[in-house]
C-alpha positions as CSV (number, residue, x, y, z in Angstrom):
1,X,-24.6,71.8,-33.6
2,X,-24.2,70.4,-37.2
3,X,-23.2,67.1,-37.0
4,X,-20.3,65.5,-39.2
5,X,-19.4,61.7,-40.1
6,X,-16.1,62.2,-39.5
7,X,-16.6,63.3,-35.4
8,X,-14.9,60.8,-33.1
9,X,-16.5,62.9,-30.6
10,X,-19.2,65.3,-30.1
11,X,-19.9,68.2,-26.7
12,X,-22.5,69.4,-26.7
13,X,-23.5,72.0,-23.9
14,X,-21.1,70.9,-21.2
15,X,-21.3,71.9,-17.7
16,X,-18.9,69.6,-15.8
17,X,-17.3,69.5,-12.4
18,X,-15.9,68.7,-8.8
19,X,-18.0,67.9,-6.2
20,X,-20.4,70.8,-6.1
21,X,-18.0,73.0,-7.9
22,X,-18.8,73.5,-11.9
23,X,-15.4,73.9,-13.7
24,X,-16.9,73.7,-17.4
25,X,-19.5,75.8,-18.5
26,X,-21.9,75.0,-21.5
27,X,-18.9,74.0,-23.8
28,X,-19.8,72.9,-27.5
29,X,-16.9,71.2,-29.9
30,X,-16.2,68.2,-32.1
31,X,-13.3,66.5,-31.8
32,X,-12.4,64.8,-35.2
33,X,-12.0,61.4,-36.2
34,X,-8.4,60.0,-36.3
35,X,-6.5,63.6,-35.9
36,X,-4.6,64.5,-33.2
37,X,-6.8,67.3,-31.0
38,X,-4.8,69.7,-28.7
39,X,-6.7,71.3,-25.5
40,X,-4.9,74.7,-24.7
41,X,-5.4,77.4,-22.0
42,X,-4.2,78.7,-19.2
43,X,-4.0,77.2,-15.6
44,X,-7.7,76.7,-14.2
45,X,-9.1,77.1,-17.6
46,X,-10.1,73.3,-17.3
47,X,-8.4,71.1,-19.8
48,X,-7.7,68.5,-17.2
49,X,-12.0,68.8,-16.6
50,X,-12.6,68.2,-20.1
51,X,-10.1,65.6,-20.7
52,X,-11.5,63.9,-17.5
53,X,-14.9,63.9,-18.7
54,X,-13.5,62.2,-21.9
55,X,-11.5,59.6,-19.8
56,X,-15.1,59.1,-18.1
57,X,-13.7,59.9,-15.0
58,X,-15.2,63.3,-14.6
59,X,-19.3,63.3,-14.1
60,X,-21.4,65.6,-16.7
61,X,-23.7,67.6,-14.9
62,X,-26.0,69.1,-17.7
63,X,-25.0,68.9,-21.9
64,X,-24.2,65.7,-23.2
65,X,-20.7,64.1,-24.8
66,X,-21.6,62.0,-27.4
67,X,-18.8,58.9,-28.5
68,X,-18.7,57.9,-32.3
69,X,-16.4,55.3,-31.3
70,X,-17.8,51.7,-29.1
71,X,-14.1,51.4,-27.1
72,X,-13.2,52.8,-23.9
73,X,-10.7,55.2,-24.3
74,X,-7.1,54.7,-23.1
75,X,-5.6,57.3,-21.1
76,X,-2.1,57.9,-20.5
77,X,-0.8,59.6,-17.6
78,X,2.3,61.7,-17.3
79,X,5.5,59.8,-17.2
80,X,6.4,61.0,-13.4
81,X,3.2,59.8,-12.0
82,X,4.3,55.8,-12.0
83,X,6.8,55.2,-9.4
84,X,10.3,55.1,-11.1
85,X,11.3,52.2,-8.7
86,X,8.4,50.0,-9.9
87,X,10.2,46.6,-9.9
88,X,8.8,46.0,-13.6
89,X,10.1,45.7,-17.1
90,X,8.9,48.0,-20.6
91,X,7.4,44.4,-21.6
92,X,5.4,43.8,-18.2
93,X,4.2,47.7,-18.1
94,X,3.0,47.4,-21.9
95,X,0.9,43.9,-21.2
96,X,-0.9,45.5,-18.4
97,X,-2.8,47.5,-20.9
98,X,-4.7,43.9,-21.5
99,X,-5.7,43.7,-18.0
100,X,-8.8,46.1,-19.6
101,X,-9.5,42.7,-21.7
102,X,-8.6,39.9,-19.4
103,X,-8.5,41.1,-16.1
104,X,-5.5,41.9,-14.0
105,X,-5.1,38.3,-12.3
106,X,-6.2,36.3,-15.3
107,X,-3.1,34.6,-17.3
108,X,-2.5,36.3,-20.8
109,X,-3.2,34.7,-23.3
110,X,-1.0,34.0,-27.1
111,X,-2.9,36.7,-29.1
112,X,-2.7,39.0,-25.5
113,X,1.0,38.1,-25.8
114,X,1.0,38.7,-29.2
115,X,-0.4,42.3,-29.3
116,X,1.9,43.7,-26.7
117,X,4.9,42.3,-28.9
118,X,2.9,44.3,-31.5
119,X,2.8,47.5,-29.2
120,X,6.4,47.2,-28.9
121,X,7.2,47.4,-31.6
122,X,5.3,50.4,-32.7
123,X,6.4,52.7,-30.0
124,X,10.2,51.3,-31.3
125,X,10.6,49.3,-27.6
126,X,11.5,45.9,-28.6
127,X,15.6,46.3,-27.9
128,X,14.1,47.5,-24.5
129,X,11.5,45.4,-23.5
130,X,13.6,43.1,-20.8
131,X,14.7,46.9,-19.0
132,X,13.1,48.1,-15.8
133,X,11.4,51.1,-16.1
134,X,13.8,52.6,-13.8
135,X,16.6,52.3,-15.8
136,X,14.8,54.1,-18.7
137,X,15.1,58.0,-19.4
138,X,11.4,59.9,-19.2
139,X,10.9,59.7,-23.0
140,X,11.2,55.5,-23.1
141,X,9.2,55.8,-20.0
142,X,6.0,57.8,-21.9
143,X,7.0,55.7,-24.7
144,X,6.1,52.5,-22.8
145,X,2.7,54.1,-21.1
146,X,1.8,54.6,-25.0
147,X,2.4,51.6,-25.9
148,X,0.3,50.2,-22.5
149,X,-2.5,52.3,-23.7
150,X,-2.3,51.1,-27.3
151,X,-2.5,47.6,-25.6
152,X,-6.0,48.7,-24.7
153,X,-6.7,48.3,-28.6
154,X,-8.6,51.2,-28.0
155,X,-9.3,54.2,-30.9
156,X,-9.5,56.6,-28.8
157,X,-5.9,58.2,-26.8
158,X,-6.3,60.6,-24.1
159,X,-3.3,62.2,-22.7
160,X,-2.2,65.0,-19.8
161,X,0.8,66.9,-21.4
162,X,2.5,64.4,-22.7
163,X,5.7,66.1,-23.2
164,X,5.7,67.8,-19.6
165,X,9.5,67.7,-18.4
166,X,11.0,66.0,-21.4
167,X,14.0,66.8,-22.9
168,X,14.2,68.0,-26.4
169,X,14.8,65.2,-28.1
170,X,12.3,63.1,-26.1
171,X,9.8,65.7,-26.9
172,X,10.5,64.7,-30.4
173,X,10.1,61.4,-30.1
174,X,6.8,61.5,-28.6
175,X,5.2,63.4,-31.6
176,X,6.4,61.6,-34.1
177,X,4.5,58.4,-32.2
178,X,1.5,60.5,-32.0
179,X,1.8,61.3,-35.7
180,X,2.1,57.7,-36.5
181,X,-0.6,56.7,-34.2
182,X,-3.3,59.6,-35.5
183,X,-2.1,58.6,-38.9
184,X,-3.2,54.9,-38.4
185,X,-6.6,56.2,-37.4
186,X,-6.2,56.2,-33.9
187,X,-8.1,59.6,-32.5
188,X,-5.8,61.5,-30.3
189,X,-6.6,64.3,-27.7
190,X,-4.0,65.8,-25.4
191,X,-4.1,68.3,-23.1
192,X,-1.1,70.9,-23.3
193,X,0.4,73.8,-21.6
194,X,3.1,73.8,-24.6
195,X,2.1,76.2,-27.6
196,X,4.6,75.0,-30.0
197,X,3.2,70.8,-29.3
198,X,-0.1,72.3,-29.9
199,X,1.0,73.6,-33.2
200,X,1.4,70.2,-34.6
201,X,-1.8,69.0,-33.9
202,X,-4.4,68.9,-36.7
203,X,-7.6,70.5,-34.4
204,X,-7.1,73.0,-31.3
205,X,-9.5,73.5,-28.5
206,X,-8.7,76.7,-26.5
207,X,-10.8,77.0,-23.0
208,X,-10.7,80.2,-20.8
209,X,-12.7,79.9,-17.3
210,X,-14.3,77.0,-18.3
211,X,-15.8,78.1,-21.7
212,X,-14.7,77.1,-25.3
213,X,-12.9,80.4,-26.8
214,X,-12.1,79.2,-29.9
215,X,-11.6,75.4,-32.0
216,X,-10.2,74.7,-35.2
217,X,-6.9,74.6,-37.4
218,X,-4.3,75.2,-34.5
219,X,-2.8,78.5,-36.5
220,X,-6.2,80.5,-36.2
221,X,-6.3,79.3,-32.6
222,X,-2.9,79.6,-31.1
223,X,-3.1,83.3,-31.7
224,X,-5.9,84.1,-28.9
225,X,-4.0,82.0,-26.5
């Protein structure tokens, strides 16, 4: 496959799976450079696969995935998979994404301090940084796992339907902070059941048992799905 400067990530020939069980089959895309990328399909078609072998997570069994960038990628899980009585604040949840850095029972430092203000503040936390996270509604809950994964400092954000069982507005919320992020040159890749998020991404992947039906401009895509 032709290969591009402005690739954040290249597949090439991807067979990847469970245990003895192949779920992705010789699948070939670019994923590019500080856009956000949308991975559609149906149930079983294996976004959660690829996005695993992405997070590193997932083992490649034959192909290769080739990383333009140096950092480990940040992934963020779904709002309802952290316990909503974890006895923790927005600020606490968002310096834990320096544990990757420091370690998680090493003392953070000024400039570890410094970035999580930093991270905040971009995901528009700052008024609700001293709040427990189970006083916070799902959308300031994903809100504050982006900003733990921009804590990371990583370019490279991986996320599992980031707007699964969020209210409209919430919804909202969450791609505009993806806009900004993608904007800033951060590389986004989500994995989605929901057409119309997919529709604002820049780049679509659309997978169908396991294989790669169609990538590009999320209009030409969106219409096989």
């Amino acid at each position: 496959m032709q290969h591009t400067d402005n690739a954040a990530i290249r597949i090439e020939h991807l067979t990847a799976g469970y245990a003895r069980q192949p779920v992705l089959h010789d699948v070939t895309a670019t994923i590019p450079r500080g856009r956000q990328t949308a991975i559609v399909g149906p149930n079983g078609s294996g976004k959660s696969t690829l996005l695993g072998v992405l997070a590193g997570t997932v083992a490649v069994r034959a192909g290769a995935v080739h990383r333009g960038t140096a950092r480990r990628p940040a992934f963020v899980v779904q709002h309802t998979a952290i316990p909503p009585t974890l006895p923790i604040t927005v600020r606490e949840a968002v310096a834990m994404g320096r544990w990757a850095h420091r370690g998680p029972w090493r003392r953070l430092t000024r400039a570890d301090r410094e970035i999580t203000r930093i991270c905040l503040e971009r995901m528009q936390l700052t008024d609700l940084a001293t709040r427990r996270l189970d006083t916070l509604s799902g959308g300031q809950r994903q809100r504050t796992l982006l900003a733990q994964a921009l804590a990371q400092e990583s370019d490279l954000l991986l996320l599992d339907e980031p707007a699964a069982g969020l209210d409209e507005a919430s919804v909202a919320e969450i791609s505009r902070a993806l806009a900004q992020l993608s904007a800033a040159g951060v590389t986004v890749v989500a994995a989605t059941h929901d057409l119309d998020e997919a529709s604002r991404a820049d780049h679509c992947l659309l997978l169908r048992d396991g294989q790669l039906e169609a990538a590009g401009h999320p209009e030409k895509v969106l219409v096989k799905a």
